[in-house]
C-alpha positions in Angstrom: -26.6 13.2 12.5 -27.8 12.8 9.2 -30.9 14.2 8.9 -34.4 11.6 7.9 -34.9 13.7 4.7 -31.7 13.1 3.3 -31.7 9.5 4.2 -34.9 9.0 2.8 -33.9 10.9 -0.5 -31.0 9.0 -0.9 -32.3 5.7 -0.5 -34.9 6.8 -3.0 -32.0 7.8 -5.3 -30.6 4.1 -5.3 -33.8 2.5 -5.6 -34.3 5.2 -9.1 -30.8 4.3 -10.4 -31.1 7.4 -12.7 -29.0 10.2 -14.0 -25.6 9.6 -17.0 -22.7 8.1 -15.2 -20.3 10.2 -17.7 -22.1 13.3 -17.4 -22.3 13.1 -13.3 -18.6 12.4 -13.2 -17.6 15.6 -15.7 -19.8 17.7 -13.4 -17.8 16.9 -10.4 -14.6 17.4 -12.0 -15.6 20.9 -12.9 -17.2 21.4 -9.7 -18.0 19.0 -6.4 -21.5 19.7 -5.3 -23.2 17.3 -2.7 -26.4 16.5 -5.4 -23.9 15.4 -7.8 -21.7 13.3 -5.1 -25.2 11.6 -3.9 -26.2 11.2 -7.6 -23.2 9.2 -8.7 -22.7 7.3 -5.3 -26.6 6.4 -5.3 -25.0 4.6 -9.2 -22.3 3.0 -7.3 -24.3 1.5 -4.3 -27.5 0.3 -6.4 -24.8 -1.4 -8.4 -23.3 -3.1 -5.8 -26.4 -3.8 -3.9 -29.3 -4.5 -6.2 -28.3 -4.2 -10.1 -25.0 -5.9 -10.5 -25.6 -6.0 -14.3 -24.6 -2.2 -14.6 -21.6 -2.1 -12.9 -19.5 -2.1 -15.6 -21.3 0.9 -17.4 -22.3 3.0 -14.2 -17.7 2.4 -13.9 -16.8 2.3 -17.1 -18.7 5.9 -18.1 -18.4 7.8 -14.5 -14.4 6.9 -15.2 -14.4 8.3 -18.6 -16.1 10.8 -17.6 -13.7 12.0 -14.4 -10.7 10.9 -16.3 -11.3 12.5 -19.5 -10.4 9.7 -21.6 -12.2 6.5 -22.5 -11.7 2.9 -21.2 -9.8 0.9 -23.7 -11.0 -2.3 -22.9 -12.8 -5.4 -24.4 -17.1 -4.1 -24.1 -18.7 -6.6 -21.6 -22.6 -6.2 -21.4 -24.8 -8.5 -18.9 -27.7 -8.9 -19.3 -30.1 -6.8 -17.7 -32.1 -7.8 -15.1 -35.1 -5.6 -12.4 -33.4 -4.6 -9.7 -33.6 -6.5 -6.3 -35.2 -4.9 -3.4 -33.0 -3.5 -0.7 -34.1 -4.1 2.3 -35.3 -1.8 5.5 -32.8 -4.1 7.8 -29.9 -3.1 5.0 -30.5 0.4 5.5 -30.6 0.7 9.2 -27.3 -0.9 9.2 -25.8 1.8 6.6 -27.2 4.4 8.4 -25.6 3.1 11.3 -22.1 2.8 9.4 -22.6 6.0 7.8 -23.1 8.0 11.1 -20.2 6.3 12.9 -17.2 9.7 12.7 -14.1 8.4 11.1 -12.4 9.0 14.5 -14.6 7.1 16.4 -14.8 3.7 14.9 -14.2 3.7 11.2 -11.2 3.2 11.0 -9.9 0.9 7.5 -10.0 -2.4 9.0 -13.3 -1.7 11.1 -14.7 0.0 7.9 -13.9 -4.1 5.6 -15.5 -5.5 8.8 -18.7 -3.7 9.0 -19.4 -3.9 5.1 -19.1 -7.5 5.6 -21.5 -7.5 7.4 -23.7 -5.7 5.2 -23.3 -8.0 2.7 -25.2 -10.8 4.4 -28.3 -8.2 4.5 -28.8 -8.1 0.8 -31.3 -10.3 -1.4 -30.3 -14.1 -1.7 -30.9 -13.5 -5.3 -27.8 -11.3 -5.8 -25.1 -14.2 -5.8 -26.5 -15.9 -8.9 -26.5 -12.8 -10.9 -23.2 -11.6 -9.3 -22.3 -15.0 -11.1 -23.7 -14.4 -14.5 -22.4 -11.4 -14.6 -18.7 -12.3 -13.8 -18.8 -15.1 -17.0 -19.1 -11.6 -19.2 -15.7 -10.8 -18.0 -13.2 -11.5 -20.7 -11.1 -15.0 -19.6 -13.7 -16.2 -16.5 -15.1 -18.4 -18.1 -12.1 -20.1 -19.1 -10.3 -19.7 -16.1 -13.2 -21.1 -14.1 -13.4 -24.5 -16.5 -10.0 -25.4 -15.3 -11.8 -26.3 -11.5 -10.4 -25.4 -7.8 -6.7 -23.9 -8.2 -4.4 -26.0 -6.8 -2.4 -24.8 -3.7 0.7 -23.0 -3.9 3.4 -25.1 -3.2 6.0 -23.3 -0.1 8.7 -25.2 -1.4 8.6 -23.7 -5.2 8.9 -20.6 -3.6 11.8 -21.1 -1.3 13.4 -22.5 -4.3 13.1 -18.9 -6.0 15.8 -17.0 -6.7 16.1 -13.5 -4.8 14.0 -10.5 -7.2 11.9 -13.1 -8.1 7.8 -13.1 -8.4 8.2 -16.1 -6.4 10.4 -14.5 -3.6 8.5 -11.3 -3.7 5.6 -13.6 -3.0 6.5 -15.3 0.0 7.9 -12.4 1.8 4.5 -10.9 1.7 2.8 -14.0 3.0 5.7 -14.2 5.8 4.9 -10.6 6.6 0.7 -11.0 6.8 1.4 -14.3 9.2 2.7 -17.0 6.8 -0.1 -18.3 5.1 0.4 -18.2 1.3 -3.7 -17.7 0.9 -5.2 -14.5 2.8 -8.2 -17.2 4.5 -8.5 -20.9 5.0 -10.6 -21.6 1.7 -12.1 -24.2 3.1 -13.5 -22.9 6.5 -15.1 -20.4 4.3 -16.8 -23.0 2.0 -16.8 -21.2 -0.8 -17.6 -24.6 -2.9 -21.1 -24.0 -2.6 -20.8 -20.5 -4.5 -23.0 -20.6 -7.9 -20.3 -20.9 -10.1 -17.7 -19.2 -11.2 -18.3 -17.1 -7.9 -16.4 -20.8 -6.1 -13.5 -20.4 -8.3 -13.0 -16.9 -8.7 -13.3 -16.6 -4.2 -11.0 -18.9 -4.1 -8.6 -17.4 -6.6 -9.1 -14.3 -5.0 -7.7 -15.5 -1.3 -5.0 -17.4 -3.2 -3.4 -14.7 -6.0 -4.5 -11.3 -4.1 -0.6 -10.6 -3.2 0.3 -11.4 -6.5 -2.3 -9.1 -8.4 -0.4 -6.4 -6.1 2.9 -7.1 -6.6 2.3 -7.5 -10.1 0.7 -4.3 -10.2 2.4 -1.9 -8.6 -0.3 -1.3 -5.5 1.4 -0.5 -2.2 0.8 -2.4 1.5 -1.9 1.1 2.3 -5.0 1.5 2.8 -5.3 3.7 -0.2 -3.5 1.5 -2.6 -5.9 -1.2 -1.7 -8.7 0.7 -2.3 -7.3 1.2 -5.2 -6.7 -3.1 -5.6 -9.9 -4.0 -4.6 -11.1 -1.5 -8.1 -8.6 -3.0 -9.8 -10.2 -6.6 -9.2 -13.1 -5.0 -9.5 -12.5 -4.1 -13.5 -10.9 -7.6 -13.8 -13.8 -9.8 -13.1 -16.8 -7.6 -11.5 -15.7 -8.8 -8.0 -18.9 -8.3 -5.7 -17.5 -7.7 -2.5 -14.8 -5.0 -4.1 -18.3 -3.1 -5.2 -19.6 -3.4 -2.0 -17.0 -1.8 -0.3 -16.5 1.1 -2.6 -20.2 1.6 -3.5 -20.5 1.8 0.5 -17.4 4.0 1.0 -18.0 6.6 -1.5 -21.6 7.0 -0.4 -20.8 7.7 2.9 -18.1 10.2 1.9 -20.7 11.7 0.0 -23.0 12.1 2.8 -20.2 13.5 4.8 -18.9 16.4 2.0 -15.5 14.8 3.5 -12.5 16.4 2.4 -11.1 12.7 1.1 -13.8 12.3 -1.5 -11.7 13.9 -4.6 -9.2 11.6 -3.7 -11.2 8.7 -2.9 -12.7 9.1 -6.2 -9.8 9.5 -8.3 -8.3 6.0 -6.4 -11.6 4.0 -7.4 -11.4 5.3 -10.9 -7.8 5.3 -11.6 -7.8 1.9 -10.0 -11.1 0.4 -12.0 -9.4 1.9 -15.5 -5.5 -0.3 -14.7 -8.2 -3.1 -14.2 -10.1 -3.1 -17.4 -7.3 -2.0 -19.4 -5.2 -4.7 -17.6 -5.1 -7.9 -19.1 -7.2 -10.4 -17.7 -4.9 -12.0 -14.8 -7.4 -14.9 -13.2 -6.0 -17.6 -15.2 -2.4 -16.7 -15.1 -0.2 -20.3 -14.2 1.8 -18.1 -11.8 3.7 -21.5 -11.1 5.4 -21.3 -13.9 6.5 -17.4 -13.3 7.9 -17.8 -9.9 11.4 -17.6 -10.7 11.2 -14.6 -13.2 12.1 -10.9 -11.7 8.6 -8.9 -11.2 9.8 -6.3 -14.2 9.6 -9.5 -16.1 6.5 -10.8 -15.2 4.7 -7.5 -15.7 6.7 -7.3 -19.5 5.2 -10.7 -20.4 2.2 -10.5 -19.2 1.4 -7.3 -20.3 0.7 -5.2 -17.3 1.6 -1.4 -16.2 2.4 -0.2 -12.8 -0.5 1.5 -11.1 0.0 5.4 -11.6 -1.7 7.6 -9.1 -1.4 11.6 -8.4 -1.6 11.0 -4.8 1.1 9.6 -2.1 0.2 5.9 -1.2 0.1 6.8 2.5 -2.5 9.7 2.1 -5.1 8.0 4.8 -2.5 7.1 7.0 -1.2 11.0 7.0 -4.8 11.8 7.6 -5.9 9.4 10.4 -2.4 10.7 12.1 -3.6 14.3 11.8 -6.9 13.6 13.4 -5.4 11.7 16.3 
């Protein structure tokens, strides 16, 4: 049970925003302590949740900081903005999340689930800057003029040559069910997102596979934590922030044993993003038939490089069973 003093101290915390990014991160390389862990997740979450417009510098300088080496990447400043109020029925719902044992119900897939949820408790204010914010993002904007993205077409793709980005493609799609885009775009209706938030959702559900294929990330749960930083550093993606704002504060509550490596992943996998060239945009119709090693030479991309094994939860969540 987590006690009402520290929930209401680190609910303060968010709502202050305060304390160096860098300097937090350094200190918990050097040595984890739980005011520093609650410090730099209270950064995370109030990103994610109320002040979108520093989640490239709250990322950017904890990264530097843990990694010991700067982000190389083009400087993208929002415009800032007050914070929005979080509200009481947002916190009784992460308290609720955050008290739920790893065991006993959250599990990876529950976890997505759950933060979904919390998403829908946040200010209606937050998709519009969520927006502006994502136009900073080198090659949004022009990706976004271009309108919808067309559907893939299945027939290109059984066209491809084996090896190929466009084979590689299509046997993860056959593998998650079929469907080359992860949800029907249009059930969702993501055409009444403030734009470019209607292109870039739909973008997401269509090219997910291929930003991890193209990037090296594996099919577990690690690796797409990893991903979803990775998208995160590519174009401020709100619901990536969400879930790791949310997942590293709750590991910091906990002291869990996962948080070193559940830090590393979000950094490690923020840094391939903003260092990554920007990938929205990319006529992937026009790379099917190339081999992957191809693909990644042209376009200028690096394998995702991590100290820990891909299956590290799954070893984890076995051992606890």
């Amino acid at each position: 049970m987590i006690s009402m003093t520290t929930r209401r101290g680190f609910e303060a915390m968010v709502s202050a925003a305060g304390g160096d990014p860098n300097a937090l991160a350094r200190g918990l390389k050097r040595e984890t302590t739980g005011v520093g862990l609650r410090a730099l997740a209270a950064l995370a979450l109030s990103a994610a949740v109320s002040a979108p417009e520093r989640l490239i510098q709250v990322y950017d300088e904890a990264a530097t900081g843990w990694r010991d080496e700067p982000i190389v990447a083009t400087t993208v400043r929002p415009a800032r903005s007050t914070a929005e109020p979080v509200s009481p029925a947002f916190w009784d719902a992460f308290w609720t999340l955050a008290e739920a044992p790893i065991h006993e119900g959250q599990d990876p897939t529950a976890f997505t689930g759950r933060v979904a949820w919390l998403a829908g408790l946040l200010s209606p204010n937050l998709p519009g800057r969520v927006a502006a914010c994502a136009l900073a993002y080198p090659g949004v904007r022009d990706a976004a003029a271009a309108g919808e993205p067309a559907r893939f077409d299945r027939k290109d793709l059984e066209a491809c040559p084996a090896n190929s980005l466009g084979a590689a493609f299509l046997a993860a799609a056959t593998a998650q069910g079929g469907s080359l885009e992860l949800l029907d775009r249009d059930a969702l209706g993501l055409a009444h997102l403030p734009a470019p938030l209607d292109y870039v959702n739909v973008r997401i559900l269509q090219c997910h596979e291929l930003w991890r294929i193209v990037g090296g990330y594996e099919q577990t749960e690690l690796h797409r934590m990893a991903l979803s930083a990775f998208q995160m550093g590519q174009f401020g993606h709100h619901y990536s922030s969400l879930l790791l704002g949310v997942a590293f504060a709750v590991l910091a509550l906990e002291r869990s044993e996962d948080t070193i490596m559940v830090l590393d992943t979000i950094f490690s996998g923020w840094a391939h993003g903003r260092q990554s060239p920007p990938l929205l945009g990319v006529p992937w119709e026009t790379l099917w038939h190339l081999p992957v090693e191809t693909v990644r030479a042209q376009l200028g991309v690096k394998t995702y490089a991590s100290r820990w094994p891909a299956d590290s939860f799954l070893r984890r969540f076995s051992q606890a069973a």
